[in-house]
Backbone as CSV, one residue per row, in Angstrom:
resi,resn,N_x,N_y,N_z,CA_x,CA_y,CA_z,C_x,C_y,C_z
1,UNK,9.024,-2.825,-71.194,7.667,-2.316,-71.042,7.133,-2.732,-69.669
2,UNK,6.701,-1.940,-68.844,6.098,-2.148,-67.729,4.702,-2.274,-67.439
3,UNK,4.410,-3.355,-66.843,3.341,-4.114,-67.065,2.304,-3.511,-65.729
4,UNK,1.034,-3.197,-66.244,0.112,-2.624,-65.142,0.072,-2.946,-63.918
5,UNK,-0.207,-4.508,-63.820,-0.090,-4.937,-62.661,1.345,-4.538,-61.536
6,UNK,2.611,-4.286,-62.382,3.946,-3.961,-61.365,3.791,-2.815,-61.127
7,UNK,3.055,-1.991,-62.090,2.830,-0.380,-61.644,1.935,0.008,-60.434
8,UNK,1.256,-1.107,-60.676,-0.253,-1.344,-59.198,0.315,-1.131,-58.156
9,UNK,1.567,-2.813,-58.372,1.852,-2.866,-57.225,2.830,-2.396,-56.422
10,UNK,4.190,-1.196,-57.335,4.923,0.095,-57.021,3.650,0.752,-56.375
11,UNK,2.810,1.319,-57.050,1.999,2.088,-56.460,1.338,1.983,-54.922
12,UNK,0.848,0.779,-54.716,0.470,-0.062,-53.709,1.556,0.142,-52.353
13,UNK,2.733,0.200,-53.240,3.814,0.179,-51.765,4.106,0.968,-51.369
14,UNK,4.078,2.345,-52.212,4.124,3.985,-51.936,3.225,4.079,-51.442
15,UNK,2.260,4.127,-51.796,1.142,4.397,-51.074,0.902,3.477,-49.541
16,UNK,1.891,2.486,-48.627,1.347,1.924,-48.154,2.726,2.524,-47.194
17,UNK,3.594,3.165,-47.347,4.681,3.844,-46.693,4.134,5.156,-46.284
18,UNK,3.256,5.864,-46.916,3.245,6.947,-46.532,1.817,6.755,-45.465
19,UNK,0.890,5.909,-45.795,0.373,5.878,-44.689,0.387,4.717,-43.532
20,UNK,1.291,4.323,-43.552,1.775,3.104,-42.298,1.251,1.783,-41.845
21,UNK,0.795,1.264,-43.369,-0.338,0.190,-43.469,0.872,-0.991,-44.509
22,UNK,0.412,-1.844,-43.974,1.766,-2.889,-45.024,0.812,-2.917,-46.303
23,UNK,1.374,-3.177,-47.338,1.455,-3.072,-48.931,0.068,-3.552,-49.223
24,UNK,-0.250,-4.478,-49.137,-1.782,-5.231,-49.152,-2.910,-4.355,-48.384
25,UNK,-2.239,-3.595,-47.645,-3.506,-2.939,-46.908,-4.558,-3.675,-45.626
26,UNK,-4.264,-5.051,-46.040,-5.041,-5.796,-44.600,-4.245,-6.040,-43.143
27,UNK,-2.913,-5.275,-42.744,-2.369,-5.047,-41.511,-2.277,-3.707,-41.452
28,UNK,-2.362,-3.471,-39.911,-2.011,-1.934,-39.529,-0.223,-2.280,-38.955
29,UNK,0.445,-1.760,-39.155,1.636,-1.877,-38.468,1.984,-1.029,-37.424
30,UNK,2.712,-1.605,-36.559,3.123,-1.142,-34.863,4.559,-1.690,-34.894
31,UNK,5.245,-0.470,-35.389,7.419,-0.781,-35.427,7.289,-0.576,-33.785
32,UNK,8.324,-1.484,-33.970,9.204,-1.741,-32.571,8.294,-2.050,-31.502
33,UNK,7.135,-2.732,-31.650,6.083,-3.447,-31.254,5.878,-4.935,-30.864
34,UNK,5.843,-5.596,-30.066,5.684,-6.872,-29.904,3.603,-7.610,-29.896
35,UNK,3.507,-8.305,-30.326,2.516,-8.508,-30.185,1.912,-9.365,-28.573
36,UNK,0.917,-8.624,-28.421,0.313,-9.309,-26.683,-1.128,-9.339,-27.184
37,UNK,-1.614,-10.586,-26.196,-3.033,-11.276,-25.878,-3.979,-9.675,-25.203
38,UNK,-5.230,-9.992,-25.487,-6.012,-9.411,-24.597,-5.756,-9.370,-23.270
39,UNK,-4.985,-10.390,-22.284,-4.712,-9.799,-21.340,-2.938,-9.389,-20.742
40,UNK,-2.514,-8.855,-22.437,-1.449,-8.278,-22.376,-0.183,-9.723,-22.029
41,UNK,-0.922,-10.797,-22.321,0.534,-11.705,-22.281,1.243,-11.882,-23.407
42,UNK,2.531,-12.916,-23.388,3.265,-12.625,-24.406,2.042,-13.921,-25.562
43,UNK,1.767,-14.461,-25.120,1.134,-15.646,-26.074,2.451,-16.916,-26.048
44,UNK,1.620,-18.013,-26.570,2.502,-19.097,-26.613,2.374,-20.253,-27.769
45,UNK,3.566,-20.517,-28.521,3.551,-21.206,-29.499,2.580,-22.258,-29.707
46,UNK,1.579,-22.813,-30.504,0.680,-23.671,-30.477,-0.186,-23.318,-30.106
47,UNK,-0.272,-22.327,-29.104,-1.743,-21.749,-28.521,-1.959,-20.391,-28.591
48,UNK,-1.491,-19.578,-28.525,-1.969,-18.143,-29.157,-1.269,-17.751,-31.034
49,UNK,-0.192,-18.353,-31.017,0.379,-18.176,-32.753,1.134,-19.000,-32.989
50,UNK,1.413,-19.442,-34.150,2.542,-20.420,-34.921,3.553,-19.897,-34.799
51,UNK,5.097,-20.630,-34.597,6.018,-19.976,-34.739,6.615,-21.133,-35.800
52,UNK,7.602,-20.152,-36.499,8.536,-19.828,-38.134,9.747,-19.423,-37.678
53,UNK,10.567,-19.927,-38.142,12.183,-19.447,-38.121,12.544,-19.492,-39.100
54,UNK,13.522,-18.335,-39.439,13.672,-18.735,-40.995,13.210,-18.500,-41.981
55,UNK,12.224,-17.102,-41.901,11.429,-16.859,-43.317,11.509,-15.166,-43.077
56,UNK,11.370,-15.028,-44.201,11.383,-13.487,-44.899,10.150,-12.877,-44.320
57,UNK,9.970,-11.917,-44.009,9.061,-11.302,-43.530,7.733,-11.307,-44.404
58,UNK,7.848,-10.654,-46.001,6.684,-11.514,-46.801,6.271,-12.692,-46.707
59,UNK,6.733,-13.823,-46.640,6.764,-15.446,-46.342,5.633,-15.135,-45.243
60,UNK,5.948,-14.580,-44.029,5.503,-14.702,-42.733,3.999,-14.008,-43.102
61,UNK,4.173,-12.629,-43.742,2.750,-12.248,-44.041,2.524,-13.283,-44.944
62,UNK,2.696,-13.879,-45.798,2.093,-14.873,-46.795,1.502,-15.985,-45.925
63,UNK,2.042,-16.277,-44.777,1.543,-17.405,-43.919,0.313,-17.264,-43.523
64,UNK,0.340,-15.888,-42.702,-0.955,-15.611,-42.166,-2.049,-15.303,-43.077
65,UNK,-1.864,-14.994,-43.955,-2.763,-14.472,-45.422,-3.807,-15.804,-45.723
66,UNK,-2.555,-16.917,-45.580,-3.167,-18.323,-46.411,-3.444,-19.335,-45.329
67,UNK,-3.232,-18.869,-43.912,-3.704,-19.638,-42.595,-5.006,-20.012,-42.747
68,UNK,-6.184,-18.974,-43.490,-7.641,-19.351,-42.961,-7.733,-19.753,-44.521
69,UNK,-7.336,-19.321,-45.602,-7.306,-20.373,-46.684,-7.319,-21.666,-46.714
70,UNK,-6.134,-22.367,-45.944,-5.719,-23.817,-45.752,-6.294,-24.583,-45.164
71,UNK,-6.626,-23.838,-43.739,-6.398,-24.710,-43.015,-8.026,-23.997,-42.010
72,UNK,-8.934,-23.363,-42.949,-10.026,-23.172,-41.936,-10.338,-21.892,-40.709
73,UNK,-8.632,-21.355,-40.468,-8.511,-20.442,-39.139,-8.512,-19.650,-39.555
74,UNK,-8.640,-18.671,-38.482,-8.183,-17.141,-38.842,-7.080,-16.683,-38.498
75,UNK,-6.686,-15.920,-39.595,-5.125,-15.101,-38.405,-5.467,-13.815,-38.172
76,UNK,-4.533,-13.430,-37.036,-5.353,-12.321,-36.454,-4.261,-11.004,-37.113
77,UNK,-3.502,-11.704,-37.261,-1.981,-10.845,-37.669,-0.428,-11.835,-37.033
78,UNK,0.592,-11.185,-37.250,1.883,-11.712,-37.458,2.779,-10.610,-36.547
79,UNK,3.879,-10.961,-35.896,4.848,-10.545,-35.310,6.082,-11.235,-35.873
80,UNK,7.140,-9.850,-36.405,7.649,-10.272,-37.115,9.194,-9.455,-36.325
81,UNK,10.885,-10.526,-36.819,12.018,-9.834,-36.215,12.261,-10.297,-37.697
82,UNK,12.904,-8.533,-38.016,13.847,-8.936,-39.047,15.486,-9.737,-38.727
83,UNK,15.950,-8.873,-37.813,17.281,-9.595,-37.591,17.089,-11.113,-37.285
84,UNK,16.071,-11.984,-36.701,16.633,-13.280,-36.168,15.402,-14.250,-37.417
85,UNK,14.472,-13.530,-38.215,13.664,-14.150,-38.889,12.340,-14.410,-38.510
86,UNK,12.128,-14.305,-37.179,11.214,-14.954,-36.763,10.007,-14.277,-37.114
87,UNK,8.799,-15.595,-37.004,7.729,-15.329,-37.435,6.517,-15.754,-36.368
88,UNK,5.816,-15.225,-35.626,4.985,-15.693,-35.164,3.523,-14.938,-36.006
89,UNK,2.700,-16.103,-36.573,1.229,-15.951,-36.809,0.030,-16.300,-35.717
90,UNK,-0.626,-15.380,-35.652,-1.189,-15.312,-34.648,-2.476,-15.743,-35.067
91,UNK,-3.254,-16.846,-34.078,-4.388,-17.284,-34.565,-5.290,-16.981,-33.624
92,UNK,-4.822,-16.137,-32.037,-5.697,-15.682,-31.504,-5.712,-13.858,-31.900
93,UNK,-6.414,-13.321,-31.321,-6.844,-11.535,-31.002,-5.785,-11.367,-30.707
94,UNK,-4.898,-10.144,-31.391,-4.084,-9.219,-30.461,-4.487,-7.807,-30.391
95,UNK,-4.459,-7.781,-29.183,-5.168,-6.066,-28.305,-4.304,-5.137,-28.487
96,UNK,-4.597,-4.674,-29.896,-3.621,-2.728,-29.953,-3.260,-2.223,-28.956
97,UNK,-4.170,-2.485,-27.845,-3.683,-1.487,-26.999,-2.700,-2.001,-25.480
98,UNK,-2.372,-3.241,-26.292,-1.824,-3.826,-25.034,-0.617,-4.179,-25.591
99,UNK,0.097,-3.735,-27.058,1.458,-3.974,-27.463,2.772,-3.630,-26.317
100,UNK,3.801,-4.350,-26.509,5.057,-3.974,-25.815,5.716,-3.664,-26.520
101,UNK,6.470,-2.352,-26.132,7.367,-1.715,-26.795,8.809,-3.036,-26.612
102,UNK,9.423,-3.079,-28.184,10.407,-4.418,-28.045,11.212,-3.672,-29.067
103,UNK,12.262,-3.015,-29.377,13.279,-2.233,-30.163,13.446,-4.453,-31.426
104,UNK,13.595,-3.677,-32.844,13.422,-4.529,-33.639,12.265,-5.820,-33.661
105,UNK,11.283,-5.853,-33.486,9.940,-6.424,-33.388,8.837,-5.412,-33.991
106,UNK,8.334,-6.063,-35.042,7.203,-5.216,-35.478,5.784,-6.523,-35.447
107,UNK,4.967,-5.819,-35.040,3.514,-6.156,-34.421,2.625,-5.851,-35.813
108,UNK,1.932,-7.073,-36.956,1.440,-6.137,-37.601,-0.217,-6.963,-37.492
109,UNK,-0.942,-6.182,-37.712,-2.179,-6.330,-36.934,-3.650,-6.463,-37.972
110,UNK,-3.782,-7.675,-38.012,-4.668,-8.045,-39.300,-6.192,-7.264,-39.298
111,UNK,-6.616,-6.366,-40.071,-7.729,-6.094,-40.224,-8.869,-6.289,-40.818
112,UNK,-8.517,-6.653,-42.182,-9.558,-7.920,-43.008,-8.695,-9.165,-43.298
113,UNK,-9.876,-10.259,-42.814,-9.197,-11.783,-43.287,-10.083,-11.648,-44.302
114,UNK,-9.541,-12.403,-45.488,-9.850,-13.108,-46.450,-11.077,-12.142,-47.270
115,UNK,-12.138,-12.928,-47.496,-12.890,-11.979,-48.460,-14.132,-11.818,-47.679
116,UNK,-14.178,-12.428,-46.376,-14.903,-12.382,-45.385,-15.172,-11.619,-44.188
117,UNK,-14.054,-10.414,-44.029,-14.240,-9.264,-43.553,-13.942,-9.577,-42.149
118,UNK,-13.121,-9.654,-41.401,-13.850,-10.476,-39.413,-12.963,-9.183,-38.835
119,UNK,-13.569,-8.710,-37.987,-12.988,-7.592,-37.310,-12.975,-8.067,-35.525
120,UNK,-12.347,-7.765,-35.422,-12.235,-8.002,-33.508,-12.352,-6.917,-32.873
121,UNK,-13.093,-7.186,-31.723,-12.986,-5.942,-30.578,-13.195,-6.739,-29.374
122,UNK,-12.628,-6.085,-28.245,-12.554,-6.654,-27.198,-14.109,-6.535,-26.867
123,UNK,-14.763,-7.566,-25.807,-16.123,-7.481,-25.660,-16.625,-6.479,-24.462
124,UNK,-17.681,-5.924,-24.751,-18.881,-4.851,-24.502,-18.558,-4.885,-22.937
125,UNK,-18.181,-3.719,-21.926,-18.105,-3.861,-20.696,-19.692,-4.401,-20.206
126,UNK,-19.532,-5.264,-19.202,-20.846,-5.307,-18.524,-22.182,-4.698,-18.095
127,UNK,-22.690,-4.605,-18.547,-24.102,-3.414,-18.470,-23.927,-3.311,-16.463
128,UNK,-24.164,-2.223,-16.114,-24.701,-2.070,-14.496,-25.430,-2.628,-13.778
């Protein structure tokens, strides 16, 4: 007998393939994407995201999920390699529009944290 909640969450994942949003719905995903800083750098361990070796790509979204749970922060989203494992959680902004194209690297890009909603945008050009 199949239990509502596994049907949810089949449902949840179909539905999260066809429109290009990971399963939970709080990342936008960018395949073959690397994640970059607002001013398009790569970022650096300890100071723009955590790095993970060694974990499953859920694990890695599970990290960032429970980053501002634990420990107070926000994550902004996760960059993730399936082939080597790696996980970087990102605790600063990453700028959509400043991704690098990286063949096996997916960029996935947090849109609601927690139950608290925090959205980023780069700030307001300078008035004249």
């Amino acid at each position: 007998m199949w239990r509502i909640s596994t049907i949810s969450s089949l449902l949840a994942a179909f539905l999260s393939l066809l429109s290009g949003s990971d399963a939970s719905g709080d990342f936008e995903i960018f395949t073959n994407y690397a994640c970059r800083t607002s001013q398009g750098d790569r970022g650096r361990n300890g100071r723009e995201y955590i790095l993970y070796t060694g974990v499953s790509k859920h694990k890695c979204a599970r990290k960032c999920r429970d980053y501002h749970a634990m420990l107070g922060n926000a994550c902004f989203g996760y960059e993730y390699n399936h082939a080597s494992r790696r996980c970087e959680v990102w605790k600063e902004p990453i700028d959509k529009h400043r991704l690098d194209y990286k063949q096996g690297l997916n960029c996935y890009v947090r849109e609601v944290i927690g139950t608290w909603r925090r959205h980023w945008s780069p700030p307001a050009a300078p008035a004249p």
